[in-house]
FISE-314736 format. One record per atom (N, C-alpha, C): residue number from 1; residue in one letter; atom name; x, y, z. Coordinates in Angstrom, 1 decimal. Example, Ala and Ser with C-alpha at 12.3 -4.5 7.8 and 13.67 -1.06 7.14 Angstrom:
<atoms>
  num  residuo  atomo      c1      c2      c3
    1        a      N    13.2    -5.7     7.8
    1        a     CA    12.3    -4.5     7.8
    1        a      C    13.2    -3.3     7.8
    2        s      N    12.8    -2.2     7.1
    2        s     CA    13.7    -1.1     7.1
    2        s      C    12.9     0.0     7.9
</atoms>
This chain:
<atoms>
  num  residuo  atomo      c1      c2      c3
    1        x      N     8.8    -2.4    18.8
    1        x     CA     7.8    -3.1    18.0
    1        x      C     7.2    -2.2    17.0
    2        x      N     7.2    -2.6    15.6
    2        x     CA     6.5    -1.5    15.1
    2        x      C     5.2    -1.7    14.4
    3        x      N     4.1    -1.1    14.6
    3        x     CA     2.7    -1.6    14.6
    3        x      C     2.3    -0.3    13.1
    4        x      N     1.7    -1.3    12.1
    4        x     CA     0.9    -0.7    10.8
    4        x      C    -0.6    -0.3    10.8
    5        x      N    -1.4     0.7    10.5
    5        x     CA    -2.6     0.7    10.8
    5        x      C    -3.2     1.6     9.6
    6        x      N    -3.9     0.4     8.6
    6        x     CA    -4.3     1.2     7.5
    6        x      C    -5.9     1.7     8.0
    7        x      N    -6.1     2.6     7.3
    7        x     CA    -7.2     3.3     7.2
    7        x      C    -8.2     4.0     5.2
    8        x      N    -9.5     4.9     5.4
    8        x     CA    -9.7     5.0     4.2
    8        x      C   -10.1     4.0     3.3
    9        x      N   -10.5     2.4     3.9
    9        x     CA   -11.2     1.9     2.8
    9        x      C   -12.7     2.3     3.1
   10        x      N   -13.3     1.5     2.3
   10        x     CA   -14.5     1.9     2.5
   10        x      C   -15.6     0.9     0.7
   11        x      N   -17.0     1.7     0.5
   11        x     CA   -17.7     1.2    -0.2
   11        x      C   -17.7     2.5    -1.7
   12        x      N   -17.2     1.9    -2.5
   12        x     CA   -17.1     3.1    -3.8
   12        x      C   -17.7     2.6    -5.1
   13        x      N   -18.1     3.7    -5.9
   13        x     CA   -18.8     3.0    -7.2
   13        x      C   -17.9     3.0    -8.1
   14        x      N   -17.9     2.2    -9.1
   14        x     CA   -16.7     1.9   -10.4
   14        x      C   -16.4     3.4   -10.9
   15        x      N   -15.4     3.8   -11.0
   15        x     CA   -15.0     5.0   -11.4
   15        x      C   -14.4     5.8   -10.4
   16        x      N   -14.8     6.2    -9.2
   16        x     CA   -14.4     6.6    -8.1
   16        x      C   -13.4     6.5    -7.3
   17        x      N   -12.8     7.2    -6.5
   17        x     CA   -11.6     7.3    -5.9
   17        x      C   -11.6     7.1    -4.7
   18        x      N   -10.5     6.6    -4.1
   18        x     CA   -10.4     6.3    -2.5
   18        x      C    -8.9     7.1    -2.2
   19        x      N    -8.7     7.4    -1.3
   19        x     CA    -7.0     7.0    -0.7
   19        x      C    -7.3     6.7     0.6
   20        x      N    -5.9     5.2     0.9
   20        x     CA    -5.4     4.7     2.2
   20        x      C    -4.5     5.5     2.4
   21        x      N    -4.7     4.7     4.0
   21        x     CA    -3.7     6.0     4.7
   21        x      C    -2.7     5.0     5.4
   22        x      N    -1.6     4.3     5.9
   22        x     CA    -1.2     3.5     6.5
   22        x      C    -0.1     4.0     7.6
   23        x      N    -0.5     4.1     8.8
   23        x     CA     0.0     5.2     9.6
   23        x      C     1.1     3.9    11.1
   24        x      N     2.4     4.4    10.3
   24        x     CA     3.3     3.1    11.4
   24        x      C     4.1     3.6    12.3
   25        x      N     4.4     3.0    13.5
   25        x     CA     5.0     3.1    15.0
   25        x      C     6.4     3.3    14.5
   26        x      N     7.1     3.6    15.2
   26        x     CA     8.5     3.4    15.1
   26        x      C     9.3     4.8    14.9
   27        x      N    10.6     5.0    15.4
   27        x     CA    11.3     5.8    14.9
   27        x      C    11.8     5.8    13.9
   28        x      N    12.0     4.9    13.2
   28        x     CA    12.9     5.0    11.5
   28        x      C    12.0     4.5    10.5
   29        x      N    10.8     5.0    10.8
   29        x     CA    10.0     4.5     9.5
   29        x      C    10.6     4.8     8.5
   30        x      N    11.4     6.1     8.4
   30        x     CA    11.7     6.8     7.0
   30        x      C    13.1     5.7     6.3
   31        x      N    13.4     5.2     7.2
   31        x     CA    14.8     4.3     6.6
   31        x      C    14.4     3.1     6.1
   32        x      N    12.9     2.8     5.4
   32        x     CA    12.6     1.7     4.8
   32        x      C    11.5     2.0     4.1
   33        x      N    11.5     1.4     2.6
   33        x     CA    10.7     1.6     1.7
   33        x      C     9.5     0.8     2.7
   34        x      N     7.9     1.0     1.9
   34        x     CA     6.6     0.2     2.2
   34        x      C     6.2     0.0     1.1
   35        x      N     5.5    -0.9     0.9
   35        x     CA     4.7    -1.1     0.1
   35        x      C     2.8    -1.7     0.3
   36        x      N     2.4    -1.6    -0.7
   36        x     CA     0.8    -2.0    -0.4
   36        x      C     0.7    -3.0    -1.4
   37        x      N    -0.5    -4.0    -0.7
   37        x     CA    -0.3    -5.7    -1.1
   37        x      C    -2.0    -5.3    -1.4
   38        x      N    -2.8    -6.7    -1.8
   38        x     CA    -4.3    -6.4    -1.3
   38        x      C    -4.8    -8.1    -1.9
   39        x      N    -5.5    -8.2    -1.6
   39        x     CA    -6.1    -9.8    -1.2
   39        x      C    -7.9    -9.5    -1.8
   40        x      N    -7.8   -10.4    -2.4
   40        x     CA    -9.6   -10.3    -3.2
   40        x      C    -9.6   -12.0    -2.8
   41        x      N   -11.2   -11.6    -2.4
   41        x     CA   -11.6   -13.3    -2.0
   41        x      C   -11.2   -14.2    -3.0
   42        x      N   -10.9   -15.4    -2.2
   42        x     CA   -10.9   -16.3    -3.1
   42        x      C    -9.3   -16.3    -3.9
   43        x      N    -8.4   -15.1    -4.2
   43        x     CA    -7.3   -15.4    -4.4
   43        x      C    -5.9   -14.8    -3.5
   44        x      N    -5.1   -15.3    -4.1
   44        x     CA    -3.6   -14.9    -3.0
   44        x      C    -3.6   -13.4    -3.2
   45        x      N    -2.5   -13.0    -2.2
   45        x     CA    -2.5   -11.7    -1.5
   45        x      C    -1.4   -11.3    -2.9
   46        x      N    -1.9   -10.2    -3.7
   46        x     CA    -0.7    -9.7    -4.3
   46        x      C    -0.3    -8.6    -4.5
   47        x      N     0.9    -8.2    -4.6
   47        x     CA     1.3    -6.7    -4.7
   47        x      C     0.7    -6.0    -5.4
   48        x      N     0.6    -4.7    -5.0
   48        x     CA    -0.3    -3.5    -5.4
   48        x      C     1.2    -2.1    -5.8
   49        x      N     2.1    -1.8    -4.7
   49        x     CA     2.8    -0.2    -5.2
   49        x      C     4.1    -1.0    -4.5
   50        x      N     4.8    -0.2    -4.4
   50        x     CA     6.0    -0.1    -3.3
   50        x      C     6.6     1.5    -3.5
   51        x      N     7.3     1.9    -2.6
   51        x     CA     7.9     3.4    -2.5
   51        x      C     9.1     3.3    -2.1
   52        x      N    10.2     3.6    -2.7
   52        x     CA    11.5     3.4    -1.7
   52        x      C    11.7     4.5    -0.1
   53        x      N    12.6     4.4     0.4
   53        x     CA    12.7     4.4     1.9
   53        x      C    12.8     6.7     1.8
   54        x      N    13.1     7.2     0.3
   54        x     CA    13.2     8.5     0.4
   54        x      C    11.8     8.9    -0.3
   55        x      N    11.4     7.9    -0.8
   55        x     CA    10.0     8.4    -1.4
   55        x      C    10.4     8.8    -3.5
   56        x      N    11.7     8.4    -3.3
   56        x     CA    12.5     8.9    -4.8
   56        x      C    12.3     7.9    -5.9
   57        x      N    11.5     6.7    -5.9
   57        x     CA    11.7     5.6    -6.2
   57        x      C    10.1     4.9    -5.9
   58        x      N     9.0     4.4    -7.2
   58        x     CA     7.9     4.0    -6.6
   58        x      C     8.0     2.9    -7.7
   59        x      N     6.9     2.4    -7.7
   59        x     CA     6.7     1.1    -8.6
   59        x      C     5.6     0.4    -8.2
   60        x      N     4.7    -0.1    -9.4
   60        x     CA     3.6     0.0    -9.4
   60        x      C     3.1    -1.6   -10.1
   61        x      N     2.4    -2.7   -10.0
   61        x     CA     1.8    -3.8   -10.3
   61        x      C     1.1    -3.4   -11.7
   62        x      N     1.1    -4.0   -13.1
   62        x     CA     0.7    -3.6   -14.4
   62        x      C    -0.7    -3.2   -14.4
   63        x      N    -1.6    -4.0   -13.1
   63        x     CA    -2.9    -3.9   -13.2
   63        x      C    -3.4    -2.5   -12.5
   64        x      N    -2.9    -1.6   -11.9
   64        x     CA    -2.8    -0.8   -11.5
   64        x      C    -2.3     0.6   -11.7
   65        x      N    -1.1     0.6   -12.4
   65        x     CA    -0.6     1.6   -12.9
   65        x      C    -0.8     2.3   -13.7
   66        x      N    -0.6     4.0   -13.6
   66        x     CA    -1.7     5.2   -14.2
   66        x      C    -3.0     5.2   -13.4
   67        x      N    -3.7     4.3   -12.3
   67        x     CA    -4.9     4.8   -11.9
   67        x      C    -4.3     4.8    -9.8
   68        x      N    -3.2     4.4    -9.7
   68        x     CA    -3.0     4.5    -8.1
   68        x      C    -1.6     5.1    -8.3
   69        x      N    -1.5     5.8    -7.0
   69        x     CA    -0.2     6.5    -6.7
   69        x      C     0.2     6.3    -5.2
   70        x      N     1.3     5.7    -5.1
   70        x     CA     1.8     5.8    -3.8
   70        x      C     2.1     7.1    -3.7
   71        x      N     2.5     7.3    -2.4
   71        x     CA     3.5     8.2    -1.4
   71        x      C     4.1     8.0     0.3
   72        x      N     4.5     9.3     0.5
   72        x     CA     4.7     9.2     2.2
   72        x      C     5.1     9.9     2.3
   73        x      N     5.2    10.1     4.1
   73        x     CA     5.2    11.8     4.6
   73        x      C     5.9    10.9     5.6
   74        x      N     7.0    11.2     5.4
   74        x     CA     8.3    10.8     7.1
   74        x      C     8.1    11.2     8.1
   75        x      N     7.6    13.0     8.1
   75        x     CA     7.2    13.4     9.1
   75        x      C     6.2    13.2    10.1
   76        x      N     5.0    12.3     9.1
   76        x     CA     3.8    11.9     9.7
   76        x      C     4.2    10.4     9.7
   77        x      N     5.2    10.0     9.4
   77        x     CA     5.2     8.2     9.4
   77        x      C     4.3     7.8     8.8
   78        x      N     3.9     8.0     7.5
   78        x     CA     2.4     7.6     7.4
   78        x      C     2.8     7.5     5.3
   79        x      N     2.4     6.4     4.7
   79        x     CA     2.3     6.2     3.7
   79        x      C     1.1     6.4     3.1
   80        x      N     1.0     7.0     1.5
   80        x     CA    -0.6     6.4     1.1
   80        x      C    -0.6     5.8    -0.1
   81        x      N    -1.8     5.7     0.0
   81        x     CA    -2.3     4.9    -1.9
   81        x      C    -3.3     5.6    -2.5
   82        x      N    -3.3     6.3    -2.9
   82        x     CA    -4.2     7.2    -4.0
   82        x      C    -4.9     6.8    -5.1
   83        x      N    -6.0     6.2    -5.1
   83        x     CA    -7.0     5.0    -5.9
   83        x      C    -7.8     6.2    -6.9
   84        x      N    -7.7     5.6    -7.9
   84        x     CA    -8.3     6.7    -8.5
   84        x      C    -9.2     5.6    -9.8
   85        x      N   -10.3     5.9   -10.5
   85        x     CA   -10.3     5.1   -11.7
   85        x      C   -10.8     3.6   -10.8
   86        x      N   -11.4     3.6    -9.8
   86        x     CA   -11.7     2.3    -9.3
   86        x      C   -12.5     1.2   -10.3
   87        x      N   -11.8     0.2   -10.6
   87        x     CA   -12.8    -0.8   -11.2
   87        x      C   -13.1    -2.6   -10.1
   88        x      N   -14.7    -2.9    -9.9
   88        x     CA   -15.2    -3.4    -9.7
   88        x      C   -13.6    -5.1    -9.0
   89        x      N   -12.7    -5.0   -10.2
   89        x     CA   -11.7    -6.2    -9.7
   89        x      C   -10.9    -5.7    -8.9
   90        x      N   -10.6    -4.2    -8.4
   90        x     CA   -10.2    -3.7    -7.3
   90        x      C   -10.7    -3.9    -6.1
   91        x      N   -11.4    -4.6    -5.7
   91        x     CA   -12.6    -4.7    -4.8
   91        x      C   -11.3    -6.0    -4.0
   92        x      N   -10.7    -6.0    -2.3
   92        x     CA    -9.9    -6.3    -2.1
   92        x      C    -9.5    -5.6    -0.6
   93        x      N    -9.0    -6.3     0.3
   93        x     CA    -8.9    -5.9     1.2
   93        x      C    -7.4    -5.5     1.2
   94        x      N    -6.8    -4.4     1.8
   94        x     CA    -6.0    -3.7     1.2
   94        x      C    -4.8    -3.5     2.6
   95        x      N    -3.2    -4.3     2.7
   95        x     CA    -2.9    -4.1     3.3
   95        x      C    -1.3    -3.2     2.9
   96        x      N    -0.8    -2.8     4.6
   96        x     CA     0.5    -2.0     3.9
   96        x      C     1.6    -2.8     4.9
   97        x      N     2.7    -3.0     4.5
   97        x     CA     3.7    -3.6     5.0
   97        x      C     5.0    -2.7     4.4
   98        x      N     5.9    -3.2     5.9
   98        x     CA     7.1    -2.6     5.8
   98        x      C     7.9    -3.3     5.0
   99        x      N     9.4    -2.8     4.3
   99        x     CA    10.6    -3.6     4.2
   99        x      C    11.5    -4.3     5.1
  100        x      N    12.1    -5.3     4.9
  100        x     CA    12.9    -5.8     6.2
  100        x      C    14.3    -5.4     6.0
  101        x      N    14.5    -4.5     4.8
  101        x     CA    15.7    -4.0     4.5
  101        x      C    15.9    -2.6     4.9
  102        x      N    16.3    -1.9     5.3
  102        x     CA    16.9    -0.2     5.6
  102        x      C    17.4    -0.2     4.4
  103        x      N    16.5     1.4     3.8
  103        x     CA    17.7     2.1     3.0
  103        x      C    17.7     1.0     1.7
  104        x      N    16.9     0.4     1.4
  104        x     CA    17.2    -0.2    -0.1
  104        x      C    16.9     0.0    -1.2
  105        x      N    18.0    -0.1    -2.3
  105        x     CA    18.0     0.7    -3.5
  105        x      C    16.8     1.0    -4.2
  106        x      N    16.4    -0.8    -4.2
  106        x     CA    15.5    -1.0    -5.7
  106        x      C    14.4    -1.4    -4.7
  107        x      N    12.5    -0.7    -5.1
  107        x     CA    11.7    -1.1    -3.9
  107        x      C    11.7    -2.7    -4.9
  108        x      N    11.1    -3.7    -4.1
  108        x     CA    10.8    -4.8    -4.2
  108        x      C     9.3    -5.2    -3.8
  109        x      N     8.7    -6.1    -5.2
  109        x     CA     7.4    -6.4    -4.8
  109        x      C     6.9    -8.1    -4.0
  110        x      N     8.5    -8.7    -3.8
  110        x     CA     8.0    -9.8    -3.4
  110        x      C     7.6    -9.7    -1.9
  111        x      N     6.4   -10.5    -1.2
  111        x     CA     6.2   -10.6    -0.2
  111        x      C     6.9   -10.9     1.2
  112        x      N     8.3   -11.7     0.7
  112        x     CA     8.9   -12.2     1.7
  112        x      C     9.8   -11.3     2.2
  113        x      N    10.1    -9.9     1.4
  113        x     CA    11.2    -8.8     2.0
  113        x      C    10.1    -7.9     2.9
  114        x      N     9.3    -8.7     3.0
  114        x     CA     8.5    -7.7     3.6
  114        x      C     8.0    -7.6     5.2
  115        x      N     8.8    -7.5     6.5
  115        x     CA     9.0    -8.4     7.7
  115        x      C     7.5    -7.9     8.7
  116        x      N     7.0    -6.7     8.3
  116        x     CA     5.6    -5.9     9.3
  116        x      C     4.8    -5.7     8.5
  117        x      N     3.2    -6.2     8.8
  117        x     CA     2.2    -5.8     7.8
  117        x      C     1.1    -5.3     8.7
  118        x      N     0.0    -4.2     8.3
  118        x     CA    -0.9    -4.3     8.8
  118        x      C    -2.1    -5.3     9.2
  119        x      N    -3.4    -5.0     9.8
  119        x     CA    -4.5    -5.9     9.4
  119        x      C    -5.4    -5.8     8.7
  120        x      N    -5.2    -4.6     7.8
  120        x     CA    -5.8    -4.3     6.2
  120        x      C    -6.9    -3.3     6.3
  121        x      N    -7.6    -3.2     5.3
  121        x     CA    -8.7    -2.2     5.0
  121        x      C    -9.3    -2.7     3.9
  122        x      N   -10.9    -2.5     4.2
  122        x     CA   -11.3    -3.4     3.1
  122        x      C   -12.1    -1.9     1.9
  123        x      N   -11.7    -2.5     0.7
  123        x     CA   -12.0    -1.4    -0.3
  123        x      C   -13.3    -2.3    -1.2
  124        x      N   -14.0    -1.9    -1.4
  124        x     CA   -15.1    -2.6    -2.3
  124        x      C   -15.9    -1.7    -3.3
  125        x      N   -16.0    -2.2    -4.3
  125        x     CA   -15.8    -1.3    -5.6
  125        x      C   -17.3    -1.6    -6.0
  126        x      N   -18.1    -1.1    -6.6
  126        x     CA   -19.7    -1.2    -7.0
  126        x      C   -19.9    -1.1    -8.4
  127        x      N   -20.4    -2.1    -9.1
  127        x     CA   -20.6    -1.7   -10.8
  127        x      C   -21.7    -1.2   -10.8
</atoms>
């Protein structure tokens, strides 16, 4: 069974930086890209990064990119998200989910390749 457990959110003022930390069970974490999703009241859950399974390969949501940076450490099984440049519509509970593919080429932002998620972290952004 492999169990996700984000950490690192927390209360930040507009401009300021966070990083999550999403720390997963399993022996072959490294044989599957992750990605981070995040949910703001009131609307659907939507992609935030993805990383492929070597870490060679990242990809990033238009609203976000140049101020967040994925990564991951195989050795720690542990993915992050590197928030930088926080603005107030970042404010979002922030979760990380696995791929349901090994080893795939191109990471993917849709939700349904995505078979294990955490129970999130809530980030909330201050103007």
């Amino acid at each position: 069974q492999v169990q996700l457990v984000e950490s690192g959110g927390g209360l930040v003022q507009a401009g300021g930086s966070l990083r999550l930390s999403c720390a997963v069970s399993g022996r072959t974490f490294s044989w599957y890209a992750m990605g981070w999703f995040r949910q703001a009241p009131g609307k659907e859950r939507e992609f935030v990064a993805a990383i492929s399974w070597d870490g060679g390969s990242t990809y990033y949501a238009d609203s976000v990119k140049g101020r967040f940076t994925i990564s991951r450490d195989n050795a720690k099984n542990t993915v992050y998200l590197q928030m930088k440049s926080l603005k107030p519509e970042d404010t979002a509970v922030y979760y990380c989910a696995k791929d349901r593919v090994s080893t795939r080429r191109v990471t993917t932002s849709l939700e349904k390749e995505y078979d294990y998620w955490g129970w999130g972290t809530q980030v909330t952004v201050s103007s």
